[in-house]
C-alpha positions in Angstrom: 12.3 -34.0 -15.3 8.6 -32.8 -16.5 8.5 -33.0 -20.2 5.6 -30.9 -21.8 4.9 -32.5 -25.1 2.3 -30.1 -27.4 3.1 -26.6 -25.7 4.8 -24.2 -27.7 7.2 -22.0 -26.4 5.5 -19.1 -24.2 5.9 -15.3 -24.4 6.6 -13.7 -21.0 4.9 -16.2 -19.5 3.1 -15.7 -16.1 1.5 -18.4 -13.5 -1.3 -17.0 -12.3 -2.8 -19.7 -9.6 -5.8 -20.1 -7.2 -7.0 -23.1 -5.1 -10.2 -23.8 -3.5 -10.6 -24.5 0.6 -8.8 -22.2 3.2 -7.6 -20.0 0.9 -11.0 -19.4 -1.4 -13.5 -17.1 0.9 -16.7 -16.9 -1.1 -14.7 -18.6 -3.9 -13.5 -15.8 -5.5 -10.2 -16.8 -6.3 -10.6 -20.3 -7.7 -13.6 -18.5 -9.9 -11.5 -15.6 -10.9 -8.9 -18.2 -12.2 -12.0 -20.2 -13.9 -12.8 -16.6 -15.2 -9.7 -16.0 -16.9 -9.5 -19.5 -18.6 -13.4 -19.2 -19.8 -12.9 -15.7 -21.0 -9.1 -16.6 -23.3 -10.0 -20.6 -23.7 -7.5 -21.8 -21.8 -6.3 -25.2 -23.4 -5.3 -27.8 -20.4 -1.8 -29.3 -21.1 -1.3 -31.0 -17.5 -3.1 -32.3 -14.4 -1.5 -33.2 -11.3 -2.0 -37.1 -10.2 -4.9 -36.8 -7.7 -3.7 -39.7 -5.9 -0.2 -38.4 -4.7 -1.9 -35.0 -2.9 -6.0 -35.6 -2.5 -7.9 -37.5 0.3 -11.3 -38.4 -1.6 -12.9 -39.1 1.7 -12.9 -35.3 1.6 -12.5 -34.1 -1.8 -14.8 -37.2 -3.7 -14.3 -38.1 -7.1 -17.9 -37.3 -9.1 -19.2 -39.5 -11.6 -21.3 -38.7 -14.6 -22.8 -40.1 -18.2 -20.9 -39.5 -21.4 -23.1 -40.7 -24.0 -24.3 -43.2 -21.7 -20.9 -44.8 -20.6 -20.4 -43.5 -16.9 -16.8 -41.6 -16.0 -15.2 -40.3 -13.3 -14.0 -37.0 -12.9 -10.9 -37.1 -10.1 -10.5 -34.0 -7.9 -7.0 -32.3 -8.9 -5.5 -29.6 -10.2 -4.9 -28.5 -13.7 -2.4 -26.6 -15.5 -3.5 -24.3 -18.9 -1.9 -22.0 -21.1 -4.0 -18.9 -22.5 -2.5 -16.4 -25.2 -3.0 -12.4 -24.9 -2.9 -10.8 -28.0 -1.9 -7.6 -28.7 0.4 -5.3 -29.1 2.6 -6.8 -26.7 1.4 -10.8 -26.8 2.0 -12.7 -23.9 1.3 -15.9 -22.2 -0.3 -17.5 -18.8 0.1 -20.3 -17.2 -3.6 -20.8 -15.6 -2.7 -23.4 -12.3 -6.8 -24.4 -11.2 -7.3 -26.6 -8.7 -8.4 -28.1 -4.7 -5.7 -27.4 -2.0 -4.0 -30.5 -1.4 -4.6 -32.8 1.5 -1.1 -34.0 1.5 2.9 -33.5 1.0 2.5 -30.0 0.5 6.3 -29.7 0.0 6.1 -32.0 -3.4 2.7 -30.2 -4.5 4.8 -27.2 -4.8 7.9 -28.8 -6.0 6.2 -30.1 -8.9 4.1 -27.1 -9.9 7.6 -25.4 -9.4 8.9 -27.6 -12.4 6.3 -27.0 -14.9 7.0 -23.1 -14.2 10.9 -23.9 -14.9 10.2 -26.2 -17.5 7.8 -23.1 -19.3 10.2 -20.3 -18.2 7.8 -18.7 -16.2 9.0 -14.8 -15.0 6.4 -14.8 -12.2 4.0 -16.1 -10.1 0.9 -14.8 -9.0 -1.1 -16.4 -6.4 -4.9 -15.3 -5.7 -6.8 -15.9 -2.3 -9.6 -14.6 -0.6 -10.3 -14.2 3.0 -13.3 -12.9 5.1 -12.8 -9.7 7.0 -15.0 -6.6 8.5 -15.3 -5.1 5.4 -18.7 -3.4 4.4 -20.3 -5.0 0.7 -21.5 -1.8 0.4 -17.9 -0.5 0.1 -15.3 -1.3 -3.1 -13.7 -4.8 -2.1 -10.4 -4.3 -0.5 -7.7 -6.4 -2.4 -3.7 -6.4 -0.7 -0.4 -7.2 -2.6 2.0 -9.2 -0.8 5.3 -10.7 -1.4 8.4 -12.2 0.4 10.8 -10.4 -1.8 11.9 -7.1 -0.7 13.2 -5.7 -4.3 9.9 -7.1 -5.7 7.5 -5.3 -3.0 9.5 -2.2 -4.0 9.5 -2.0 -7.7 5.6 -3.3 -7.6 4.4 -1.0 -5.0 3.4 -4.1 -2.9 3.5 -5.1 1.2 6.2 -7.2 2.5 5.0 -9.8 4.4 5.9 -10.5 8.0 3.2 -12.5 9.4 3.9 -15.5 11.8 1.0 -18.3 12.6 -0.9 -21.0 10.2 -1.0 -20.8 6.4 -2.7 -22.3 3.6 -1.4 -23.4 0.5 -0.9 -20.3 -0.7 1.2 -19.0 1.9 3.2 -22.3 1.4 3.3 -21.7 -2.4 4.4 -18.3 -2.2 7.8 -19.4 0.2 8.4 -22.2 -2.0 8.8 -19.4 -5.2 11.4 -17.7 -3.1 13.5 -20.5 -1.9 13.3 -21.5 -5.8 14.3 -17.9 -6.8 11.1 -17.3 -8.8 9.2 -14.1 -7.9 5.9 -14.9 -6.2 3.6 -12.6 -5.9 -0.2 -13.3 -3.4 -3.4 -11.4 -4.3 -5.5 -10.8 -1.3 -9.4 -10.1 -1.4 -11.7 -9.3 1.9 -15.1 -11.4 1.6 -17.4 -9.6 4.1 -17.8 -12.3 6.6 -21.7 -11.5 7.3 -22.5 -12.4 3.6 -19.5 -15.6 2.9 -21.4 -17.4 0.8 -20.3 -18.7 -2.8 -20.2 -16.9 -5.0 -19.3 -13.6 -4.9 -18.7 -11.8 -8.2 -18.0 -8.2 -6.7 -14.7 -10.1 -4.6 -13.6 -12.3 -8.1 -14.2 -8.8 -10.0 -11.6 -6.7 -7.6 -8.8 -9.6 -8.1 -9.3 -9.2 -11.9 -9.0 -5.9 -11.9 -5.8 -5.7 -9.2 -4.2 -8.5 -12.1 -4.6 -6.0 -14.6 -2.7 -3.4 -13.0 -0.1 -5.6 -11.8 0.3 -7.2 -14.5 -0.4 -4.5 -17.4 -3.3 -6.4 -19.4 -7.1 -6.4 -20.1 -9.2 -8.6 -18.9 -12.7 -9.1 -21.2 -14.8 -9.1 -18.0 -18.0 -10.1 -19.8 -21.4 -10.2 -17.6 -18.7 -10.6 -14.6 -19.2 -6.3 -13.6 -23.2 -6.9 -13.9 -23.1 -10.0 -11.6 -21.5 -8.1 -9.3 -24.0 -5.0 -9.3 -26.9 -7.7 -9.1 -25.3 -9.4 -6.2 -24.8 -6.4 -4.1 -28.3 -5.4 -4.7 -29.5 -8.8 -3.7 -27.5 -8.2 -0.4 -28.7 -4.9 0.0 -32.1 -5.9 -0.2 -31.2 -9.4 2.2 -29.9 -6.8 4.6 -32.6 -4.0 4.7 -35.0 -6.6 5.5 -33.4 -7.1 9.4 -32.5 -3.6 11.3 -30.2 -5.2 13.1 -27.6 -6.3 10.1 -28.6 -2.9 8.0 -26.9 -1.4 11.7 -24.5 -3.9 11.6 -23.7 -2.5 7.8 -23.5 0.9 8.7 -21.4 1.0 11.2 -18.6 -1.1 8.9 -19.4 1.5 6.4 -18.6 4.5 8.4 -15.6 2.6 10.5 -14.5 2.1 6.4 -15.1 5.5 5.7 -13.1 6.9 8.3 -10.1 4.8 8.3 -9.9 6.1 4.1 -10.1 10.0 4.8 -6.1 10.4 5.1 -6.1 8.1 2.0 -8.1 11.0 -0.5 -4.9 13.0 -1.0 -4.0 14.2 -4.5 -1.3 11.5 -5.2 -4.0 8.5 -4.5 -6.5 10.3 -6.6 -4.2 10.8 -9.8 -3.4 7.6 -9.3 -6.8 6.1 -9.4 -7.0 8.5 -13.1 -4.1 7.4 -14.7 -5.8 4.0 -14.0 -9.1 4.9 -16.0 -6.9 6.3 -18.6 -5.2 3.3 -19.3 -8.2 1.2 -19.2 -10.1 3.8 -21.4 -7.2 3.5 -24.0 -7.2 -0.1 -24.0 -11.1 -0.2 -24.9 -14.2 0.2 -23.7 -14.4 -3.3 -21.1 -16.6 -2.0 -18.2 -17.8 1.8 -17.5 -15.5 4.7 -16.5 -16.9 4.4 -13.1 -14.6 1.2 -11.8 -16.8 -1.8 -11.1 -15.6 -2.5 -8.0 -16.4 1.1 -6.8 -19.8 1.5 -8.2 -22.7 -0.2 -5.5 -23.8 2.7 -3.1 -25.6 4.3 -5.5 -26.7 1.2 -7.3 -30.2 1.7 -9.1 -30.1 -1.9 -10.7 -33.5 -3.5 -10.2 -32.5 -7.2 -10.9 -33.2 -10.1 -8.6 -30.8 -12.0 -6.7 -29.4 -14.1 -9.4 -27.8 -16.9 -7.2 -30.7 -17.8 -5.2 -28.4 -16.8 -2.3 -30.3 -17.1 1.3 -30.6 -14.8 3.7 -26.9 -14.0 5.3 -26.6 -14.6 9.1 -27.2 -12.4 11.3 -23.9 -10.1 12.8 -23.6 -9.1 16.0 -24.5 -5.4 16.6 -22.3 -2.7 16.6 -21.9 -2.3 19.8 -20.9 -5.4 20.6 -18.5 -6.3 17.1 -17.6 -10.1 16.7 -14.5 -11.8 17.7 -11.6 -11.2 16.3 -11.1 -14.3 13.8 -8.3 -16.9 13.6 -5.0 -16.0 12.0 -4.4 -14.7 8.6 -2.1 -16.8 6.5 1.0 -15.9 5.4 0.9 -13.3 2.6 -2.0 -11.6 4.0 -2.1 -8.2 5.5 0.4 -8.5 8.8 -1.7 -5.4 10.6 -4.2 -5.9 13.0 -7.6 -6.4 12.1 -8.9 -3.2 10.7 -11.6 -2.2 8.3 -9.3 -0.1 6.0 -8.3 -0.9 2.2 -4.9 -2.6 3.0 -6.0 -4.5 6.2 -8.5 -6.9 6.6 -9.3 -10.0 8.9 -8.3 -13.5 8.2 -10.3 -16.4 7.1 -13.0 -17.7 9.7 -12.8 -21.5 10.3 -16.4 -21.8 9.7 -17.0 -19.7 6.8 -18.9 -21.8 3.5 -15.8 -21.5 1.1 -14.4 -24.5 2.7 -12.3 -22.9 5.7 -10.8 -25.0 8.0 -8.2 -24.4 11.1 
């Protein structure tokens, strides 16, 4: 039995979790998490015993002066609770942390008991994956589940893919063999530009939380990082023909696969959204955040020193198809469009690995 000494009972409380490695293209899951504890002070009530799930060979303790008396600082992961006022308050359970290098199966099991032990309604796992998707474009973000009546009454996919996972996928079958609703958030990092971090990616999950969930998110300078870094790109990538071809040709792949998707329906849709984010106060401009970028007239620098991305292969000649999503990601074919997008790479900089 977990006992939870100094947490008060939660309203409505939902686990929101994100894990850095496989699962963590460009990072922007683990730092939309991060974002989310920064933004409502998260207060940490529990940390998983780095011993019983880490190898430090490959995820190293760090060590650092506290007043001059050196400490460590173990690789784990950490459980916080954050309170969203409001009319309708309501709690989440922030889960931040490294995927494990070992016993999976008891990983979840015990993060499974701290959501029973809080009464947890739902879980909501965020990952990231790199795809063919244009930076150029607004970053694609898919809703997944295992649970049929859930993917219905959320408007989500249900998942059906078959070949290797990551912790989330493993995480997400855990919550339904345990009977708790799991829900995975899916973002498409363009592969050609993977590295850490990538604000535009963490600022699409945020915003796909809000709907699903119903809240605001203060976004703070997170909608301007994003502008800046896509600038930054645009500039990395007008500097080689060959990538601002490369770029083009996702754009108009991306743009063609969306025409049957500008009916009326999707379009109110889209409205209602502004509405409700309009009536909830003024966090980022009318134009979504994640939608704004091809007409971007920011003039600032590239504010992550980021290097130049590597160089794609040309159109003509598009790159292999990479290795297999996991589970919870988009079950389609590889595919450019909104609700489709390629699996991690093994090699890609957000810690990837087959």
């Amino acid at each position: 039995m977990i006992e939870l000494e100094g947490v008060p009972e939660l309203i409505d409380p939902v686990m929101v979790a994100a894990f850095e490695g496989w699962n963590d293209a460009g990072d922007a899951a683990s730092a939309a998490v991060a974002h989310l504890d920064r933004e409502w002070k998260g207060e940490v009530f529990a940390a998983l015993d780095a011993e019983d799930y880490y190898d430090f060979q490959v995820n190293r303790p760090t060590v650092w002066l506290d007043g001059g008396v050196r400490r460590l600082t173990w690789p784990t992961t950490r459980l916080s609770v954050v309170r969203i006022g409001g009319d309708k308050p309501r709690d989440l359970v922030l889960v931040r942390g490294i995927e494990p290098s070992m016993r999976w199966r008891s990983f979840c099991n015990e993060l499974l008991g701290f959501a029973h032990e809080l009464g947890v309604e739902l879980v909501v796992v965020l990952g990231a994956l790199l795809g063919d998707t244009p930076h150029t474009r607004p970053v694609p973000v898919t809703g997944v589940t295992s649970d049929t009546d859930l993917a219905r009454t959320m408007n989500l996919e249900e998942t059906r893919y078959e070949g290797p996972t990551g912790i989330v996928g493993v995480l997400q079958e855990a919550c339904t063999h345990a009977g708790v609703p799991a829900v995975s958030l899916w973002a498409a990092v363009p592969h050609y530009v993977s590295q850490p971090p990538n604000p535009k990616a963490t600022l699409a999950l945020l915003n796909r939380l809000e709907d699903l969930l119903d809240l605001r998110v203060p976004l703070g300078e997170l909608a301007e990082d994003a502008r800046a870094w896509q600038l930054g790109v645009d500039q990395l990538a007008a500097e080689d023909s060959e990538v601002a071809e490369y770029v083009q040709s996702l754009e108009e792949a991306r743009d063609t696969a969306e025409l049957p998707e500008a009916s009326g329906e999707a379009i109110a849709l889209e409205f209602e959204r502004y509405l409700r984010r309009r009536d909830g106060g003024p966090t980022q401009a009318p134009g979504h955040a994640t939608d704004g970028g091809e007409g971007s007239s920011y003039l600032r620098e590239n504010p992550s020193g980021r290097t130049r991305p590597p160089k794609p292969p040309l159109p003509e000649s598009p790159p292999p198809p990479p290795s297999s999503p996991p589970p919870g990601s988009p079950s389609s074919p590889p595919s450019p469009s909104p609700d489709a997008t390629d699996p991690e790479e093994d090699d890609g900089p957000s810690g990837s690995e087959s």
